[in-house]
N, C-alpha and C positions, 0 to 999 in steps of 0.2 A: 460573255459578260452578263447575259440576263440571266443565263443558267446559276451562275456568282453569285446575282444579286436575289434570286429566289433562297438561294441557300442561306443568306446571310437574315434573309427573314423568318427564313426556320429556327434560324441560331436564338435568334433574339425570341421568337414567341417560345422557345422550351427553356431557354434559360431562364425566360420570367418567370415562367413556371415553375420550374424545378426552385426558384431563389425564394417565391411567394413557399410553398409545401414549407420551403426548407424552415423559413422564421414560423411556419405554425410548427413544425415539428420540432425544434428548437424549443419554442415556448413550452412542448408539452414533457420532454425533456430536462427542460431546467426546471421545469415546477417538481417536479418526483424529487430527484436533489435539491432542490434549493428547500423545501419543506421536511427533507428529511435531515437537512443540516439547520434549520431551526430549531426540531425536536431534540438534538442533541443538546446544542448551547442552553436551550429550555431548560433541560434538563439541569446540566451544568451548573448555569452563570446568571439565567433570570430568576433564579430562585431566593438570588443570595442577595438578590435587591439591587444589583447592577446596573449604570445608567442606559440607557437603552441607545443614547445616540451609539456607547460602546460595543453594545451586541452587536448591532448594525455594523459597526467597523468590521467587527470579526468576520462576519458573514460576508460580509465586500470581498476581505481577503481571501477566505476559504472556498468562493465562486471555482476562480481556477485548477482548482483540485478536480471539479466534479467536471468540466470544462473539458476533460481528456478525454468522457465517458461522452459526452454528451453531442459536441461533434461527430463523430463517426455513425452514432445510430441516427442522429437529424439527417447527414448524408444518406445513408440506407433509406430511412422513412419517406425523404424528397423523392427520390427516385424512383420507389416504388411505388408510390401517390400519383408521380407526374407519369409515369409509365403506366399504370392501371387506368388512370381517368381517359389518357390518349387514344388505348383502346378500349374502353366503354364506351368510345364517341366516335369509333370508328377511323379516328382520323391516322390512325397509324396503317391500316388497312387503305385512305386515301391516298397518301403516301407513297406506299409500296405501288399502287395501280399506277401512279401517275412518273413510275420511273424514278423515283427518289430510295437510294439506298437507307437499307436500317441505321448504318454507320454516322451517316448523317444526323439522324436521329436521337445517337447516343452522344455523338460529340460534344456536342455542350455541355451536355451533364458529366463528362470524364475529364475536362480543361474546369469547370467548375468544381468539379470535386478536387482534385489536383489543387487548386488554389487552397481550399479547405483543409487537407492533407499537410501544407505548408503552413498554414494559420495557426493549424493544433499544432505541429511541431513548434515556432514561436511562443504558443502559449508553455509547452513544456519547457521549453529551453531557456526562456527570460521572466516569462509573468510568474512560474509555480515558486522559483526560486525567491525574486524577488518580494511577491507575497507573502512568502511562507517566515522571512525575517519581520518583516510587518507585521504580521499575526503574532511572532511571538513577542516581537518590542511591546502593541497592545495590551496583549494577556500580562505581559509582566506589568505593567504601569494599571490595571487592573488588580494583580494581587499586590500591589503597592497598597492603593486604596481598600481591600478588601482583604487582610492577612488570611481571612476562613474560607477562601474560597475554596482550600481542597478537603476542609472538613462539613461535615452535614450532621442535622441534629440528628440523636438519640441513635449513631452509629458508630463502628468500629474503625479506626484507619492505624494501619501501619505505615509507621516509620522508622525505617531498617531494622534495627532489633529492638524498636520501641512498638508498644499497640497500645494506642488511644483509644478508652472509650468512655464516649460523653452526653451530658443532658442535648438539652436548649441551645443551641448557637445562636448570639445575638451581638450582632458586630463580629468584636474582635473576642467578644469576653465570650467562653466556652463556659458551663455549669455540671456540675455532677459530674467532675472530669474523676478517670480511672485507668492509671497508666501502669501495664505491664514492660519491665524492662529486663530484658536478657540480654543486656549488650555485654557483661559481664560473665562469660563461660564459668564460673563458679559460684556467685551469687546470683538471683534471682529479686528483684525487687517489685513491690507491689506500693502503688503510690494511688491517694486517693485524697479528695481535696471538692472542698463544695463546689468554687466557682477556680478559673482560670484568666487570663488575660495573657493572648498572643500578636508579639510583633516578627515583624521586619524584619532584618540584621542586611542580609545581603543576598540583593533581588539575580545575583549572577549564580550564585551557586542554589537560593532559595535555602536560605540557613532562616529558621526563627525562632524566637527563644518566648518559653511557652512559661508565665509567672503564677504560679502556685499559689492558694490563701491559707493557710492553716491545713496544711499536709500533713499525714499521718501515713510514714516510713514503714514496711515491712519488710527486711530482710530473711532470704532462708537461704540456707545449704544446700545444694544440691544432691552433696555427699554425706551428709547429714541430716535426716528429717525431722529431729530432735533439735537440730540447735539453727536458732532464729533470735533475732532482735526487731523490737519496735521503737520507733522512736518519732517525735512530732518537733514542728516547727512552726514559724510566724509564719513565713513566707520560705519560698523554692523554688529555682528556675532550674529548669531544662531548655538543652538547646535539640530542635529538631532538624533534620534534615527532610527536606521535600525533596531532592532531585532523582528520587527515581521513583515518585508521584507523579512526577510533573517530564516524561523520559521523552517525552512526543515535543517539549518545549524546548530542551536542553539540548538538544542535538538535531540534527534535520537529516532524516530519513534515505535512502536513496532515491527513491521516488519522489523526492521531493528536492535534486541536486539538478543542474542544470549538466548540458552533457559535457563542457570541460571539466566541469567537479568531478564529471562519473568517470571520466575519462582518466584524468589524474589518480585518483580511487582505484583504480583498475591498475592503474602500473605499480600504487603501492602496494596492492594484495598480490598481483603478482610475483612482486618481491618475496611476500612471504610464501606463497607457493613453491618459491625456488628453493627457501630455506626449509621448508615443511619434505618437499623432494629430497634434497639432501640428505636431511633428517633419516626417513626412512627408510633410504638405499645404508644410508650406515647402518642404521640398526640391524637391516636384512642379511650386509655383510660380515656383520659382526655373532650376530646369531647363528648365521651357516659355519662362520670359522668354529664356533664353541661345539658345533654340532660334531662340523667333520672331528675333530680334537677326542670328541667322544666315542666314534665310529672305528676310528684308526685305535684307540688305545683296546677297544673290546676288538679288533681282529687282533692283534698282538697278543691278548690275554690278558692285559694285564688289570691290575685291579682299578677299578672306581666306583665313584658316587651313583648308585645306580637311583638317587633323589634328583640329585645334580643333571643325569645325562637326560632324566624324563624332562625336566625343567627347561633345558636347551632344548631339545625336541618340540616345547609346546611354545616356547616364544619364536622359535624360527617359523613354525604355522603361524600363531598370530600374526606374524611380521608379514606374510607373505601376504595374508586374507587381509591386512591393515590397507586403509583407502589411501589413496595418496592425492586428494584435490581438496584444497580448501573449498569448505561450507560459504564464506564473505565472499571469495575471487568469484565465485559462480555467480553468489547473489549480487555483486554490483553490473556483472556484466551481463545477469538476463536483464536488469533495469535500464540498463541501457539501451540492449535491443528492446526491452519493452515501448520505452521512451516513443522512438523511431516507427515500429513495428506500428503502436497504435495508431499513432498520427497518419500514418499511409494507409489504415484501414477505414479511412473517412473515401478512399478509390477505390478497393477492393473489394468492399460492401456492395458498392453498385453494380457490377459483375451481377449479384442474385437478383437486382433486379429487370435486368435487360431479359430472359425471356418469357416472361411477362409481356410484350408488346406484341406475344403471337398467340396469345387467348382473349377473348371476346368474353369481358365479364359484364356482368352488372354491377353499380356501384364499386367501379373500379379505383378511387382513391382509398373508400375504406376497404377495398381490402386489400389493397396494397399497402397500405396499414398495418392491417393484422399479422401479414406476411413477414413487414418489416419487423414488428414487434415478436416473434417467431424466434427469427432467422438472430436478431440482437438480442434475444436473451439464452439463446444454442452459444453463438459466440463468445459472449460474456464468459460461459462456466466451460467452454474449451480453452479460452486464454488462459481463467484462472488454474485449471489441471494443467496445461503446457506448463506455466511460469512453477509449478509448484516441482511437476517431473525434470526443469530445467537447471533448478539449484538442488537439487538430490543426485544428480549425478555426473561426473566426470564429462561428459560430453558439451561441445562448443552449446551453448546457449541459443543463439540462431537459429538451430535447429529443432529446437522447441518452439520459440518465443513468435518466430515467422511461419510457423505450422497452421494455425490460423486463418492468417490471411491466404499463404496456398491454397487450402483447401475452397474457400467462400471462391475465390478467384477460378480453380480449375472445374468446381462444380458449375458456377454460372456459365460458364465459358464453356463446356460440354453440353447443358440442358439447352444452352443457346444454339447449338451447331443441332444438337438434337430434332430440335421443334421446327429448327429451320429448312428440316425434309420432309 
């Protein structure tokens, strides 16, 4: 029982430890993101004279996004901190003299990281989702009050076969507006107009209709370079389309679905997986018959389309060298193990820094630090090349997306067995 109870105060002075690391490492974490998601909205939405208690919402909401990055390397940076300082101070060296296994050791910080592991998942699973409809209800009740917000002055924007280009934006009134329109496969329009004034119509699809002053019409021919008309008017409305301005608002992401979305998602693309297979196998069946048909009539002698039998020949190769996996079934379901995968490398991170408590450094929190910061920025750009080689190819996704974590896991877990001879 005293043996118990010594342990149990081991638990308690590493886990403070490791929890204190973990909210500095957090903090320093959330500031990189959270400053790099003020630069954006900066960019954005303060420019346009937007209420600020509004910005602040936005930012509230968009926390959770960054929230999936930022757990897992606070985990790594704790560990590595609280395992670097313990031995700079020798105390992991008094430990082992005094009969106390390393496992001991590490315990807390692997039941602690585990909790963490489960926290990010929660936050993927309920807070991104829920967020991420908050954030767009906001934005929209933002371009309620603000129709210009996807226009900026004295630039270009397209909207689908329309290209706006404009003075001064002040409000809602646009100046020196200059609209190229080819939404018309045969004419060509050129529309030009001192000042504008854009509203509203309907904040679901983001339809606006953009009111003209003293327009002056220039029709041309496509087919004709010679024949054009001009013509003027008081006033002229166009109706614009934003929604595929605005594509990050109008739809939610898969990385941004919680995992019954992704899940359901996944059985409807594999639906069309099914039919995409189908698909395929006919064609390949059908292209072989055309072939053989060609083959048999040249052993017989007889005459044919010697256009025709190359033409079968070169679709039966295609058919065959044709991919047969959906581009979407891949990509919902590496997001899904993404989902998963990261949340659990808030435990698997700490693996790299467990042998660490068998070198004797100086200033052993920074640089367990520097290590951490290392080791999480190698991870980052191996996730991202897994997750990109995991929707480019036919192969289960798992086996990409958890490649990752493997690795951080079986390397800590070797250099540990390692050092420990």
């Amino acid at each position: 029982m005293k043996r118990r109870g010594n342990y149990w105060l081991l638990y308690a002075y590493v886990g403070k430890e490791y929890i204190l690391s973990f909210i500095v490492a957090f903090l320093f974490f959330f500031f990189i993101f959270f400053v790099n998601q003020i630069l954006v909205l900066a960019q954005r939405i303060l420019l346009k004279n937007v209420r600020i208690m509004d910005v602040i919402m936005l930012v509230i909401f968009s926390i959770p996004q960054f929230l999936m990055y930022t757990m897992p390397f606070s985990s790594l940076a704790s560990a590595s901190m609280v395992i670097g300082n313990l031995s700079s101070q020798n105390e992991i060296l008094a430990l082992r003299s005094s009969g106390v296994h390393v496992k001991n050791i590490f315990l807390p910080i692997l039941v602690i990281s585990l909790f963490l592991s489960a926290s990010t998942l929660l936050i993927a699973d309920r807070m991104i989702p829920y967020t991420t409809e908050r954030y767009k209800e906001k934005y929209a009740q933002i371009l309620q009050s603000v129709p210009t917000l996807e226009l900026k002055s004295y630039s270009s924007t397209r909207f689908g076969r329309r290209v706006i280009s404009n003075g001064v934006v002040e409000g809602n009134v646009i100046n020196d507006v200059l609209v190229f329109d080819d939404s018309n496969s045969r004419d060509s329009r050129v529309i030009s107009a001192t000042s504008g004034k854009i509203t509203l119509l309907d904040i679901n699809r983001f339809l606006y209709r953009l009111d003209l002053e003293n327009p002056q019409i220039l029709i041309t021919n496509s087919s004709a370079l010679d024949d054009y008309s001009l013509a003027k008017a008081s006033s002229m409305s166009l109706y614009l389309d934003l929604s595929s301005n605005a594509s990050g608002l109008v739809s939610i992401t898969p990385s941004q679905m919680s995992i019954s979305q992704l899940k359901q998602a996944v059985s409807e693309k594999y639906e069309d997986q099914i039919t995409i297979q189908n698909q395929w196998r006919h064609g390949v069946s059908s292209d072989a018959s055309k072939l053989a048909v060609t083959l048999s009539e040249l052993e017989r002698g007889l005459s044919f389309d010697v256009s025709s039998a190359f033409n079968n020949a070169e679709n039966y190769r295609d058919s065959i060298k044709s991919s047969d996996f959906s581009f979407y079934y891949q990509y919902y379901r590496s997001e899904l193990q993404k989902k998963v995968a990261l949340s659990l490398a808030c435990t698997f991170l700490v693996f790299m820094a467990f042998p660490i408590s068998f070198f004797r450094v100086k200033s052993g929190r920074l640089i367990g630090f520097g290590i951490s910061m290392f080791i999480a920025v190698a991870y980052w750009f191996f996730l991202y090349y897994m997750h990109v080689r995991a929707i480019s190819t036919p192969l289960h996704p798992a086996l990409f997306i958890w490649m990752p974590n493997l690795v951080v896991f079986v390397t800590g877990f070797c250099l540990l067995l390692r050092v420990r001879k």
